[in-house]
N, C-alpha and C positions, 0 to 999 in steps of 0.2 A: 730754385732747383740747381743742383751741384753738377757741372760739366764734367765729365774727364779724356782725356786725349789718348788713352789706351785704344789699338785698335782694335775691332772684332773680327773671328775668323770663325770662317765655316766653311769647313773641310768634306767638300763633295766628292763621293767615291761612285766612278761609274762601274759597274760590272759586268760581261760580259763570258757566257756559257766558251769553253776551250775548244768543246769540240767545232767543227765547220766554221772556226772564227777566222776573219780576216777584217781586220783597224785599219784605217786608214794612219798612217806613220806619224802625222802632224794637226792633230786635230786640235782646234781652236774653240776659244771660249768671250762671251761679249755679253755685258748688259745692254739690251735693247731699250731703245731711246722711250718707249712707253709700254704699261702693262701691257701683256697678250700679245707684242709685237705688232701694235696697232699704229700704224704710220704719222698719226697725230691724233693730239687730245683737245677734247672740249670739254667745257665748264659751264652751267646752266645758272646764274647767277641771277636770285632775285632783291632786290634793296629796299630794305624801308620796315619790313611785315606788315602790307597792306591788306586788308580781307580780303580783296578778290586773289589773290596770292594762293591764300589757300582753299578758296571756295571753287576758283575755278582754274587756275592754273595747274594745283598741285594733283589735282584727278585726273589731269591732262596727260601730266607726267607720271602719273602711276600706271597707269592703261597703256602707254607705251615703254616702260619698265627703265626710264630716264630718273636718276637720282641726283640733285642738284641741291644749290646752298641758299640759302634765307638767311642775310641781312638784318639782322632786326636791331633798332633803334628802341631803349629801354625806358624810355620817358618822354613820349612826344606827343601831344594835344590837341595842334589845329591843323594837321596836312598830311598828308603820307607821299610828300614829295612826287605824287602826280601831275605839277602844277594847275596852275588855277581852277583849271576843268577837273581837276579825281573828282571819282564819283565811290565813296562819299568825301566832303568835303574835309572828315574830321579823320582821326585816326582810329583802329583799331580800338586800344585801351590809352589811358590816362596816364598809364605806370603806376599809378596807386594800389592794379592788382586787379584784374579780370579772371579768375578760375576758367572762362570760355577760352580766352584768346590762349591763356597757360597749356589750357591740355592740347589747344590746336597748334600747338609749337613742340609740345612730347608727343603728340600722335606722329606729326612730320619727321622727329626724330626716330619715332619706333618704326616706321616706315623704310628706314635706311638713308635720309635726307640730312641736311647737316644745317646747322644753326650756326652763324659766325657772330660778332660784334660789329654796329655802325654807329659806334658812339651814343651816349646818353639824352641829346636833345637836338642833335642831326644841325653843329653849329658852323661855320666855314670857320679850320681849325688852325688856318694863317692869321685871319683874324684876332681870333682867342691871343694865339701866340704874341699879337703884336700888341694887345694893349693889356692884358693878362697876366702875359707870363706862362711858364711851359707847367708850372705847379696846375694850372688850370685846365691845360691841354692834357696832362696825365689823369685828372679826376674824368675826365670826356672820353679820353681809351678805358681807362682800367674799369672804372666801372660799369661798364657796359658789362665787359667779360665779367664781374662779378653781379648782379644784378640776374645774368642768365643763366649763371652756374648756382646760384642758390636757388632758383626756382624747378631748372629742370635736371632729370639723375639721365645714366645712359638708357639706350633702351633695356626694358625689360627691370631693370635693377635700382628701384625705388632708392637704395640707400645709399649709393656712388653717383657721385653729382656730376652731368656731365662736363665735358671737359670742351670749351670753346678754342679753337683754334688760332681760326682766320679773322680777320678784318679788312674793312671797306671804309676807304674815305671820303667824305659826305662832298657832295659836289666835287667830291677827287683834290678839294683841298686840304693842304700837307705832302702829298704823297710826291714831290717835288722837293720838300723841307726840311734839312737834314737833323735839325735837333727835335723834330716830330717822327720823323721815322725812325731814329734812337729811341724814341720814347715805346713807340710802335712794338719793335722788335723784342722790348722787356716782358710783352705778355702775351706775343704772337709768334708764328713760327711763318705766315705768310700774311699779306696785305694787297689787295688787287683794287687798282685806279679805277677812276672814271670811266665812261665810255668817250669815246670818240665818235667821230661822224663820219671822218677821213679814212682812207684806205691805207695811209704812210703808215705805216707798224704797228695794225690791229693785232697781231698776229705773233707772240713770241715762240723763240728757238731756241735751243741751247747753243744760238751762238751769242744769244743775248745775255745769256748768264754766264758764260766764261770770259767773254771778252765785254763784262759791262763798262766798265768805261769808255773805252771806243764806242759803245752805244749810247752815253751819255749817262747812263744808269749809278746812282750813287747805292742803291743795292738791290740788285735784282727781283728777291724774293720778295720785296716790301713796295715795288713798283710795278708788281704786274698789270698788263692793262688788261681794257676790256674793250665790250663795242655794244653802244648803245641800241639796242634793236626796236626800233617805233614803228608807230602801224601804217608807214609812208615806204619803210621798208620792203621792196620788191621784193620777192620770193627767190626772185632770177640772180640778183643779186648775192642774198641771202647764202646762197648754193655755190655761187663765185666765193663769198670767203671763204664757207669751208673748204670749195676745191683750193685754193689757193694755202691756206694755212695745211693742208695734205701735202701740198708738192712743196711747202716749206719746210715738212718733218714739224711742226709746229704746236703748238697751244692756243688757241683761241677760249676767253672768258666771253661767250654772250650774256647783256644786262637787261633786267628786264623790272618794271618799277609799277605804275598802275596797270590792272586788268580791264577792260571795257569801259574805260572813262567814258565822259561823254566829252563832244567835241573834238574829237581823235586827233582832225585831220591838224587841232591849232594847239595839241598838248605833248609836244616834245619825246614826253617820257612815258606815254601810255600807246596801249596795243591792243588791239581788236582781240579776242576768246578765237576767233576762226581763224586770223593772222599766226597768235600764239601758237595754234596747235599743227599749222600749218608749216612754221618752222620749224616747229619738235619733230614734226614727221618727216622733215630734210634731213636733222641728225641722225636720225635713227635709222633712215636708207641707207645712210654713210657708216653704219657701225661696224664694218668689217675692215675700215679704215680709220676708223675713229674708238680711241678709246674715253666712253663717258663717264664722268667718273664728278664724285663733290670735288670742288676748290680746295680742300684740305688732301685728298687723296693724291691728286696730281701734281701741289707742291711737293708736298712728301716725296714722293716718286723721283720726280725731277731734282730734287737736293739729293735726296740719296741715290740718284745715280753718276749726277756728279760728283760725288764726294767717297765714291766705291768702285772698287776693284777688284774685277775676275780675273784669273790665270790658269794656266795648266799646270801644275806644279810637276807631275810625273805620266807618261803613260807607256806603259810597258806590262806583258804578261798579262793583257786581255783584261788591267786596271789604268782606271787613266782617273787621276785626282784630279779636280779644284780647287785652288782657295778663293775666296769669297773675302774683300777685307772692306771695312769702311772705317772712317775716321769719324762718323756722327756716334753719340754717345747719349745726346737728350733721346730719353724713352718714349716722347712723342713722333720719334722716327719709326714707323714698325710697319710700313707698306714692304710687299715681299714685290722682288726684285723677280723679271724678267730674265733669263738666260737662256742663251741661243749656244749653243754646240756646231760648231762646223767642221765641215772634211770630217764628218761622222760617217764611215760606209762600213759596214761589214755583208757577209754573207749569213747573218742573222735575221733571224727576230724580236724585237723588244717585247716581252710580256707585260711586266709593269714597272714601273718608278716608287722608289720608295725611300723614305726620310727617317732615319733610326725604325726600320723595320715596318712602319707604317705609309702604305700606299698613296702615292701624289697624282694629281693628274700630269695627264703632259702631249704634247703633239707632236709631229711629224710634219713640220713646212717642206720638204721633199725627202728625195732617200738618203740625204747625206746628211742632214741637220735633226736636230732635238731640242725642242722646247722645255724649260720647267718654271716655275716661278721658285725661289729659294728666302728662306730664310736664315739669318745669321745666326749664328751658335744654335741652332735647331739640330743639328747632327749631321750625321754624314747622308750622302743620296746615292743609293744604287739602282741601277740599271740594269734590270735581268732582260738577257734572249736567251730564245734558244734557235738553231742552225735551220734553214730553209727559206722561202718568202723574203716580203719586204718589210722593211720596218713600218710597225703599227702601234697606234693609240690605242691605250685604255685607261678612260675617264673616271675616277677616283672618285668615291662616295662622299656627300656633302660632310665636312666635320660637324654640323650643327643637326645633323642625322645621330650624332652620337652625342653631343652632350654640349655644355654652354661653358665657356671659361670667362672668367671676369677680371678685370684689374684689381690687383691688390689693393687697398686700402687699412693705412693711408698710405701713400706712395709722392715723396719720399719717406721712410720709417728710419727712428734711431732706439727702436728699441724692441717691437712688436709690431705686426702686421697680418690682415684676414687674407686668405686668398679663396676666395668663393668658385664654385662651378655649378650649373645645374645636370645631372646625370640622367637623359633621356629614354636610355639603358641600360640594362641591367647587365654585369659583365665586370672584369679583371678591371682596373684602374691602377697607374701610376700617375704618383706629381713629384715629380723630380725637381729640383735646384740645381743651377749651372753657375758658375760662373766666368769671371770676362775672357777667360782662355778657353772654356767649351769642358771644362773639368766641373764630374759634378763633384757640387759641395755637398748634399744632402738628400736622398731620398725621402720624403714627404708620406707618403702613399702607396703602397704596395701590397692591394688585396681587393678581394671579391665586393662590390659593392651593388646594392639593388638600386633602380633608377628612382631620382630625387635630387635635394637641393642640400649640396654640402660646403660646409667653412671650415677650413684649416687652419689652425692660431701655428701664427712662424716667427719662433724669437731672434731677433737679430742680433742681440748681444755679443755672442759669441761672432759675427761676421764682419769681417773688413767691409771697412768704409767703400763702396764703389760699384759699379752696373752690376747686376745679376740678371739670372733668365731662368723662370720659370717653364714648366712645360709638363701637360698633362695628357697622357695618352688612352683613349679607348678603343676596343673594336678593331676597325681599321683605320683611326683619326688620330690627332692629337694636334693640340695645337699650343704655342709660344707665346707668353707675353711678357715686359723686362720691367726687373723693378730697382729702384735704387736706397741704398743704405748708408746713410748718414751718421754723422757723428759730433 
């Protein structure tokens, strides 16, 4: 995939009714450290794809509406890294190809759960390195990620193969190693360590990724840690690290490897079903504080928000602008961005929020502040009040209530490319083309369509090489995805 260093902008327009208006003179704009302005993130991490994983963990987690990532090891035969005690002894599938285990890994997918890579045969990859060679430690990453992307597509969309993100370091060795985590970084956009046992920095910040060498870190995103949670793990404790990764502004990855082993108390890496769910049900107390989210969602987040920048560019005359800029350009960046408005006060009303004409959610953390989450080159955002009262929310119809957008494929293209959606209802549709300045290049779409599943053939011939951005609008939705054009 072809990088480019151009930056993107999206140009937020707040608007405000003239009559009974009064702005506050200096009002301020910030990306907040995690989605929803949630004071810290956790990451639900399981390793290995062991069957009690998904027989009993993963209904654990759906019942309490926690979405988390699965680890899976693409060829492994005699263990599922429960040590001695897993129960059972063997693995899941053989790798040779289980249609059972297959659809229990696209079901988890179609769920909203996320599938990463842990390597091909789950081997210590210091090892490999030292008497090997790194040619051997590249077939041990890469094909993991290919092995899971040929078998499984995204949800819902049988012929777009899903896209594997993340990776996990088998006993956490490499992720120390710097021409392993090079290797790493070719087919990943993050990689999260080991667990630990210790309390010294279970627990990342963004001050670990700005200042990672003072933290020891040879690169942030490809050392995250984690914390081993076993069924010797207190509850009381348990509750201690998230309060503490909270009043760190933090990230915590909890790991989690056999379900109901037997022999708990002398198996490391396994956890009681009632332990399990008894933790899940600490996070999820904490969720007004915690934002939950896969291992891929909250890297994303956290690279693009250090790597982006909001400003006020003007406010004046009852309009007050944003720009929105970031310097990431891989289209695996596309988590939308938290933004907090401050010394927001008028003697208004906020009606609604809305993003090229179609309505967004958004809050009110008191009478001076306004939340929205934003998207890049998505269009401009206004703010309608009108004069009386305080400032109030109103919560934005789901976009998947209107219709389904899909990644283009193939993506990157150098000559032709599909862009699919499924249409839920019936009604007006646009599919617009953008490109890297927020100028459209091409209207797609513009007409009456009745609900159903539609493909658009888009020639790129005619298009310079470099990011673009799609964007389909229904109803009161539309939603963004970016695609790239090669040459």
């Amino acid at each position: 995939m072809q990088h480019y260093t151009s930056k993107l902008l999206a140009i937020i327009t707040i608007l405000y009714s003239l009559t009974g208006y009064a702005q506050s003179s200096n009002p301020s704009v910030s990306i907040v450290n995690w989605q929803g302005n949630r004071k810290a993130a956790v990451c639900v991490t399981l390793d290995d794809g062991c069957d009690q994983q998904f027989a009993t963990a993963r209904p654990i987690m759906d019942k309490l509406g926690i979405k988390g990532t699965f680890f899976i090891i693409t060829d492994l035969d005699d263990n599922c890294d429960g040590g001695p005690n897993a129960t059972p002894t063997i693995a899941v599938y053989n790798g040779k190809g289980s249609p059972e285990y297959w659809d229990s890994l696209q079901s988890t997918i179609n769920l909203g759960h996320e599938i990463g890579a842990h390597t091909v045969h789950h081997p210590d990859l210091d090892t490999i390195l030292k008497y090997y060679g790194n040619d051997s430690v590249a077939k041990e990453i890469k094909l993991s990620k290919v092995a899971l992307e040929q078998q499984l597509h995204m949800p819902n969309q049988s012929s777009v193969p899903y896209n594997v993100l993340t990776f996990a370091y088998p006993y956490g060795s490499g992720q120390d190693t710097l021409p392993i985590i090079d290797t790493v970084q070719k087919y990943f956009i993050a990689a999260r360590g080991a667990g630990t046992a210790t309390y010294a920095h279970t627990w990342d910040t963004y001050i670990d990724a700005t200042q990672q060498q003072a933290q020891g870190f040879i690169n942030y995103y490809y050392q995250v840690e984690s914390y081993a949670c076993t069924d010797t793990l207190d509850i009381k404790w348990f509750n201690t690290m998230l309060d503490s990764t909270i009043q760190d502004l933090g990230w915590i990855n909890v790991m989690y490897h056999n379900i109901n082993g037997s022999s708990l108390d002398n198996d490391e890496y396994s956890v009681s079903s009632t332990n399990f769910q008894a933790q899940m049900e600490a996070i999820v107390a904490q969720e007004s504080n915690l934002w939950i989210a896969p291992f891929k969602d909250v890297a994303r987040y956290s690279k693009e928000n250090i790597n982006s920048k909001a400003t006020v560019i003007s406010s004046k005359n009852g309009i007050t602008t944003i720009g929105l800029t970031t310097t990431l350009t891989d289209t695996n960046f596309c988590v939308p961005l938290t933004l907090l408005v401050s010394n927001f006060s008028c003697t208004c009303s906020v009606d609604s929020v809305k993003q090229a004409g179609k309505q967004l959610a958004f809050s009110t953390p008191n009478a001076s502040e306004l939340q929205f989450n934003a998207l890049p080159l998505a269009g401009n955002i206004t703010i309608y009040t009108h004069t009386g009262g305080a400032v109030t929310a109103l919560a934005a119809p789901s976009v998947t209530d209107y219709f389904e957008l899909y990644q283009n494929v193939p993506n990157p293209s150098s000559s032709a490319t599909a862009i699919s959606y499924n249409l839920k209802q019936a009604g007006a549709v646009t599919l617009e083309l953008f490109d890297i300045t927020g100028a459209t290049a091409k209207t797609l779409v513009n007409e009456q369509q009745t609900s159903g599943k539609y493909s658009y053939s888009l020639s790129t011939d005619n298009l310079q090489a470099g990011i673009y951005f799609y964007r389909l609008s229904s109803g009161n939705a539309f939603d963004v995805k970016k695609m790239v054009v090669i040459r």
